[in-house]
C-alpha positions in Angstrom: 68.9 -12.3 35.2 72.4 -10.9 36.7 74.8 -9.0 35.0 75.3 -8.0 31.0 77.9 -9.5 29.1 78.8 -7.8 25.7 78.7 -10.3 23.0 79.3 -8.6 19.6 77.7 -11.2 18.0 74.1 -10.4 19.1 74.5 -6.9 18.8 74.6 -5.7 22.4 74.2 -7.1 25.6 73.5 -10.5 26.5 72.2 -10.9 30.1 73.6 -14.0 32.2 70.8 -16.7 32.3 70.0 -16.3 28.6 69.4 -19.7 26.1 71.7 -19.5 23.1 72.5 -22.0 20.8 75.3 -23.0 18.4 75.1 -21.3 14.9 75.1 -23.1 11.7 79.0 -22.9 10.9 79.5 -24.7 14.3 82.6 -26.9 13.8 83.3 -30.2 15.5 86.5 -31.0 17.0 85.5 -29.6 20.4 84.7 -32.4 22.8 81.0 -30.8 23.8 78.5 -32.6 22.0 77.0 -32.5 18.8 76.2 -29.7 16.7 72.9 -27.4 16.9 73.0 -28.1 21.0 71.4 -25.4 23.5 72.9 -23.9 26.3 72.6 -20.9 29.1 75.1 -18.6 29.6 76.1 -19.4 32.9 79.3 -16.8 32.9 82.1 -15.3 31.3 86.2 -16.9 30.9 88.2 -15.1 33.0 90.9 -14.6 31.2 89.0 -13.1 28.1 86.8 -10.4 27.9 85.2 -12.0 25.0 85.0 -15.2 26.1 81.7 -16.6 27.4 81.0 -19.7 29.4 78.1 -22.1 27.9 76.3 -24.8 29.7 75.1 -26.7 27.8 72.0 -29.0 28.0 72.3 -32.6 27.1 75.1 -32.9 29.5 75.8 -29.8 31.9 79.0 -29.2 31.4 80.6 -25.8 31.1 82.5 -24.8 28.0 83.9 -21.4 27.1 83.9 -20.0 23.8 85.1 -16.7 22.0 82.1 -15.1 20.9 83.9 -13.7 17.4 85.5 -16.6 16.6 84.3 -17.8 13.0 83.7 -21.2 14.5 82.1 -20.4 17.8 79.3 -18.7 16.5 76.6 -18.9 18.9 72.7 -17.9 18.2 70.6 -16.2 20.8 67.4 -18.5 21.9 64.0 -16.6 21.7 61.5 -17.9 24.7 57.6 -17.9 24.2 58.0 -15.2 27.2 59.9 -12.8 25.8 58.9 -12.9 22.7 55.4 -12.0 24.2 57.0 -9.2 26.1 58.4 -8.1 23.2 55.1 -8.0 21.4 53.7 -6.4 24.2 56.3 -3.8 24.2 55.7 -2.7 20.8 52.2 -2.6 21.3 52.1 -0.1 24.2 54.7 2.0 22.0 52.1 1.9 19.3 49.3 2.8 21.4 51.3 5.3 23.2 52.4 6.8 19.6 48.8 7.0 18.5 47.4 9.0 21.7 49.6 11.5 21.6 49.4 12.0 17.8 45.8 12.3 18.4 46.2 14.8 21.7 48.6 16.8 19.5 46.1 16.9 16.5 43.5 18.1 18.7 44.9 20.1 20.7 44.8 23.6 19.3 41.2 23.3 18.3 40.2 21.9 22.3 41.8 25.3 23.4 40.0 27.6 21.0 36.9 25.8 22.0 37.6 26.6 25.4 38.4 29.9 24.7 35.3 30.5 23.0 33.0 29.2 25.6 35.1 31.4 28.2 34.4 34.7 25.9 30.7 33.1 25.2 30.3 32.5 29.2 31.9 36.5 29.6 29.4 37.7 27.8 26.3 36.5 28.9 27.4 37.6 32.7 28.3 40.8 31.0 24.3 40.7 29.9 23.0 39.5 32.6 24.7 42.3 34.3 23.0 45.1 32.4 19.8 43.5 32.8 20.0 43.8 36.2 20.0 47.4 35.7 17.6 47.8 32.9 13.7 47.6 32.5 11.8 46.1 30.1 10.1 47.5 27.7 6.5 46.5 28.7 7.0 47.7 31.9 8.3 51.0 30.9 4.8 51.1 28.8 3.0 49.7 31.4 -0.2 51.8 31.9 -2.6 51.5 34.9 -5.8 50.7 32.5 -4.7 47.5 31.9 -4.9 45.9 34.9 -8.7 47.3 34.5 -8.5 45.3 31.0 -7.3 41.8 33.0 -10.3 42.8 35.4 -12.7 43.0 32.6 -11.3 39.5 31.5 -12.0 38.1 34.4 -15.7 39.0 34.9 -16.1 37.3 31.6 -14.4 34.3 32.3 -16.3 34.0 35.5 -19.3 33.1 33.3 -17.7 30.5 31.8 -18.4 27.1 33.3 -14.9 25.3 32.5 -16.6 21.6 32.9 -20.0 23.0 30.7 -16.9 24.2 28.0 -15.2 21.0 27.9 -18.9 19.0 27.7 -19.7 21.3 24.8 -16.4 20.5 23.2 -17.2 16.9 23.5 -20.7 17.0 21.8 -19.4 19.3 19.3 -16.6 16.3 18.2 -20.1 13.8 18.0 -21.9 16.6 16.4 -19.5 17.7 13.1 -18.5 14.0 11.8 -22.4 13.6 11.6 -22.8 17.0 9.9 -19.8 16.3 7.6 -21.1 12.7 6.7 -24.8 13.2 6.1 -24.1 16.2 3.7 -22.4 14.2 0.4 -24.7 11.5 1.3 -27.8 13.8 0.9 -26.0 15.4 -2.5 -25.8 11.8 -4.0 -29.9 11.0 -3.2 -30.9 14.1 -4.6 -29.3 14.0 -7.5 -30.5 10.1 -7.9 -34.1 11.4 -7.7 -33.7 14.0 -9.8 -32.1 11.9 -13.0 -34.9 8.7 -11.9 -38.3 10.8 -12.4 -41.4 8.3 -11.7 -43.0 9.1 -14.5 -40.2 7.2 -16.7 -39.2 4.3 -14.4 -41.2 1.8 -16.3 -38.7 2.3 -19.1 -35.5 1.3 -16.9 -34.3 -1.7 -15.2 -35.8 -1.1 -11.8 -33.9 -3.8 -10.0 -30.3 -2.4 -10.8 -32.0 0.7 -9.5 -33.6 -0.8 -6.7 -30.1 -2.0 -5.6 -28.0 1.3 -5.8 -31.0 3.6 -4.2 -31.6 0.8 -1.0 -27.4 0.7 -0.6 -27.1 4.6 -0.6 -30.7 5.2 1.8 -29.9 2.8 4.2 -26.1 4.8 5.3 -28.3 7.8 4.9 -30.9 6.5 6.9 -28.7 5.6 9.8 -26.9 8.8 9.6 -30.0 11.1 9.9 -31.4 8.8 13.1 -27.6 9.5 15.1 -28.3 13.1 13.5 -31.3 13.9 14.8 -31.6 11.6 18.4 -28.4 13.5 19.9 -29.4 15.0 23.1 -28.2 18.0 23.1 -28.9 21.4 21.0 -26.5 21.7 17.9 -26.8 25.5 18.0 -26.4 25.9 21.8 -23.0 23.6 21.4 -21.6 25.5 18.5 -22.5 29.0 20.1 -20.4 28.3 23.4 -17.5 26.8 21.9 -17.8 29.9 19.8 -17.4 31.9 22.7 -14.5 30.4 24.6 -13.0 30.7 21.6 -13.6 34.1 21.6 -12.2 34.5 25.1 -8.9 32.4 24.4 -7.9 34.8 21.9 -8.4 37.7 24.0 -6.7 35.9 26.6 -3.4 34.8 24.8 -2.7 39.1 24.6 -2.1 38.8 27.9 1.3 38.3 29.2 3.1 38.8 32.5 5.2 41.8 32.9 9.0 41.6 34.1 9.6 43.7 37.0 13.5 44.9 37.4 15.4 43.2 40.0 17.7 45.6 41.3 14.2 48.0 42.4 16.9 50.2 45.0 18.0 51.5 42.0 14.5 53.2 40.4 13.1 56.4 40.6 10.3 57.0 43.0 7.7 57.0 39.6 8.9 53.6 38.5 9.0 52.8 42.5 5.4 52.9 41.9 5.0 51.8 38.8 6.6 48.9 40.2 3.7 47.8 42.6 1.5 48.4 40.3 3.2 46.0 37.9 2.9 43.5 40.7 -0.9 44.1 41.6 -1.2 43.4 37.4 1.0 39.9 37.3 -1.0 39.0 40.6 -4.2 39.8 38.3 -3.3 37.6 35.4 -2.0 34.5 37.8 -5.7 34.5 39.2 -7.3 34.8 35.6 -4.9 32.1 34.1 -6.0 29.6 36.7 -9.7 31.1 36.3 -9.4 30.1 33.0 -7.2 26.9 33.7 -10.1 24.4 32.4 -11.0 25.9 29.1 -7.2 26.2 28.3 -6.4 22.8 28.5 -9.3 22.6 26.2 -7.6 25.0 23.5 -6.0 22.8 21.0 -9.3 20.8 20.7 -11.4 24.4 20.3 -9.5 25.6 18.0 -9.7 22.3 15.8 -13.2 22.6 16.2 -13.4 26.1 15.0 -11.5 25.2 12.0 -14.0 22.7 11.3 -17.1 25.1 12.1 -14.9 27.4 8.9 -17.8 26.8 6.1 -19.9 24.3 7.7 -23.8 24.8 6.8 -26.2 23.5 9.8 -27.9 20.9 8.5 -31.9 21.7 8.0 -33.6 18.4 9.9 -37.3 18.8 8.4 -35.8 18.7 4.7 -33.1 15.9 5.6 -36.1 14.0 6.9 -38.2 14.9 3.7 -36.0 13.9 1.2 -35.7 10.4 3.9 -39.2 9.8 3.3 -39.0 11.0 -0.6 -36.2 8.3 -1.1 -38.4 5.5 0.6 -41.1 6.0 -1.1 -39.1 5.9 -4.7 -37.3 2.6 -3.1 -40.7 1.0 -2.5 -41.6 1.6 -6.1 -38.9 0.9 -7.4 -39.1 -3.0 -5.6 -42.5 -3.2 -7.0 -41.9 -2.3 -10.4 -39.2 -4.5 -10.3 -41.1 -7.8 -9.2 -43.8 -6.5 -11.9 -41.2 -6.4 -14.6 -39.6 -9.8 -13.8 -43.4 -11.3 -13.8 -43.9 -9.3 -17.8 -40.8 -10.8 -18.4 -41.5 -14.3 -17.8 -45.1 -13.7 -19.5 -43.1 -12.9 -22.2 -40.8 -16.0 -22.2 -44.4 -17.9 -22.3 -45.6 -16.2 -25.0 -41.9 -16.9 -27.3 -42.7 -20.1 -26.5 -46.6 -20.5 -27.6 -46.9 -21.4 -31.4 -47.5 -18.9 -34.0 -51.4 -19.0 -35.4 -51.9 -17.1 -39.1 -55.4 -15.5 -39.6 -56.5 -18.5 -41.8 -55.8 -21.3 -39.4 -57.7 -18.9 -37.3 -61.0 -19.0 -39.6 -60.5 -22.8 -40.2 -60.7 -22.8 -36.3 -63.9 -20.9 -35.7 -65.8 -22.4 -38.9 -64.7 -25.9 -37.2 -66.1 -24.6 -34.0 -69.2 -23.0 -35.3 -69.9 -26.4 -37.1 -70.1 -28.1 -33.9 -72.4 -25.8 -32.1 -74.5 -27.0 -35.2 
C-alpha cells in the first residue's frame, strides 16, 4: 500500500492508500466539503512532518491537514477486508496459542511413555536373548517313554472312525431331548393312575378326568413312538461317544515340546535328546491330525457328556406298559363319562315326574283292579 506515515492520532502507522475520515469535532471554515466526508491518504505535506494529504471523495481534491491539530481530527476507515484479516489473524494466534499449550502439557508424559516402551522393548530382547540360550523345562524332563505313550495313542485312535464319532454325536443330540422329555412326562401319568384307582371312578367327574389324562397321554404318546422308532441303538451311541471322550482327555495331556534354538551350543546328551524331541513333536503332529475329526467334534462331546451326568436309560417295555395302562384308564374313563351324563339326564326326568304318595298309589290299583272286574 506504499510507505508508512506516522500519524499520532491512530496510534502508529498509517500506510499510504488507507480510508480515513473526518472525526466528530471537524470544524468548518476549510473550503473541502462538508463534515463527516471520506478520503485516502494519498501523501504527506512537504513542509510538515505531521502533515498529511487527504483526497477526498465527493470531489477529489487534495487537502492537507495536521494530524494533531484539535480541529483536524481525522478517523481511520475499517474495510470489510481487513477487518476479516484481522479476524483471521487473531484466530490463527488463538489456534496457534492452544497447540502449543497442549504440546507443552503433554509433553513430559509423551517422553516418559516413550521411555518406557524403549526400557519395555530392552527388556524383552534382553529375554528373548537368554531364551536363546536356555531349554525348557519339558525338554530337560523329556524321557524317551513318552514318545512310546504318543504311540500307544495312536493305535487307539486308529480305531476310531472320526465320521462314525461325529454320526454318533449326532444321534446322541436326537437321542437325550427324547430321554429328557419322556421322563417328567411318564412321572406325571403315574402318579395320575396311582391317585385315580378304577375301583372309585364312579364317584368322580370322569369327563374333567377324561380331559386332563387324553391332554397328558397324547404328548406322551408321541414322545414314546419318536423314542422307540429311532434307528439306531441308544446304548451303542452312548458307549462311543463315551469313548472318544475318553480319548480327548488323554489326548489334551499331550503337548508339543520346545526344542532350543541355538542347538551348537548343547552338550552331546541333549544333542541327542534333541532328535529325540523332534521324532516325539513329529509323533504328536501325525496323532493331532489322526484325531483331527473327533476334535472338531469336542465341544459338542463334551456337552453331551454333561448331559449323559445322571441320565437313567429309559426302560422301553415299561414306558410302553404304562402307554397301554393309560389307554385303557382313558377309554374308561370316556365311557363312564357318557354313562354318567345319560344318569344325569335320567335324573333330570325323574325331578321332573310328579310325586305319587302310597295312598294315591292304592286308590290307583283298587281303580285298576275294579276294572279288570
Amino acid at each position: 500500500m506504499g510507505e508508512g506515515v506516522l500519524v499520532p492520532e491512530f496510534g502508529g502507522t498509517l500506510r499510504i492508500g488507507a480510508k480515513v475520515r473526518r472525526g466528530r469535532d471537524w470544524m468548518s471554515g476549510n473550503s473541502d466539503g462538508g463534515p463527516r466526508g471520506e478520503g485516502v491518504l494519498v501523501g504527506v505535506y512537504e513542509h510538515n512532518a505531521d502533515g498529511v494529504n487527504v483526497k477526498w471523495d465527493h470531489n477529489g481534491s487534495e487537502r492537507w491537514y495536521n494530524a494533531t491539530s484539535s480541529c483536524m481530527r481525522l478517523e481511520y476507515v475499517h474495510t470489510a477486508a481487513e477487518d476479516k484479516a484481522e479476524r483471521e489473524r487473531v484466530e490463527r494466534v488463538e489456534r496457534q496459542r492452544k497447540v502449543d499449550a497442549e504440546w507443552e502439557a503433554c509433553r513430559p508424559s509423551a517422553f516418559t511413555a516413550l521411555q518406557s516402551e524403549v526400557e519395555s522393548l530392552r527388556t524383552e530382547v534382553t529375554s528373548l536373548k537368554a531364551e536363546r540360550h536356555q531349554t525348557s523345562p519339558a525338554f530337560t524332563s523329556f524321557s524317551p517313554s513318552a514318545l512310546g505313550g504318543v504311540h500307544t495313542l495312536t493305535e487307539r485312535a486308529r480305531g476310531f472312525d472320526g465320521e462314525a464319532v461325529a454320526v454318533a454325536v449326532k444321534n446322541l443330540k436326537t437321542y437325550l431331548p427324547l430321554v429328557q422329555g419322556i421322563a417328567p412326562q411318564a412321572q406325571k401319568l403315574r402318579e395320575f393312575t396311582k391317585k385315580n384307582k378304577r375301583s372309585k371312578l364312579v364317584t368322580k367327574k370322569c369327563s374333567t378326568l377324561s380331559a386332563s389324562l387324553a391332554k397328558m397321554h397324547s404328548a406322551y404318546h408321541t414322545s414314546l413312538a419318536s423314542l422307540t422308532a429311532l434307528h439306531f441303538n441308544p446304548g451303542d451311541v452312548m458307549q462311543r461317544v463315551r469313548s472318544a471322550s475318553d480319548l480327548l482327555v488323554s489326548i489334551s495331556a499331550v503337548k508339543g515340546i520346545s526344542l532350543p534354538q541355538d542347538r551348537a551350543r548343547l552338550s552331546l546328551a541333549d544333542t541327542r535328546k534333541y532328535f529325540q524331541v523332534e521324532k516325539f513333536n513329529q509323533a504328536v503332529r501325525e496323532l493331532m491330525e489322526l484325531i483331527g475329526p473327533i476334535i472338531d467334534c469336542q465341544a459338542t462331546i463334551e456337552q453331551c457328556m454333561k448331559d449323559l451326568k445322571g441320565l437313567e436309560t429309559p426302560d422301553t417295555e415299561a414306558l410302553t406298559a404304562l402307554d397301554q395302562e393309560c389307554g385303557t384308564l382313558l377309554d374308561t374313563l370316556q365311557r363312564l363319562a357318557k354313562d354318567q351324563a345319560a344318569a344325569q339326564v335320567l335324573v333330570q326326568q325323574l325331578e321332573r315326574t310328579p310325586h305319587v304318595t302310597e295312598a294315591e298309589a292304592d286308590d290307583e290299583e283298587c281303580e285298576i283292579e275294579c276294572l279288570g272286574f
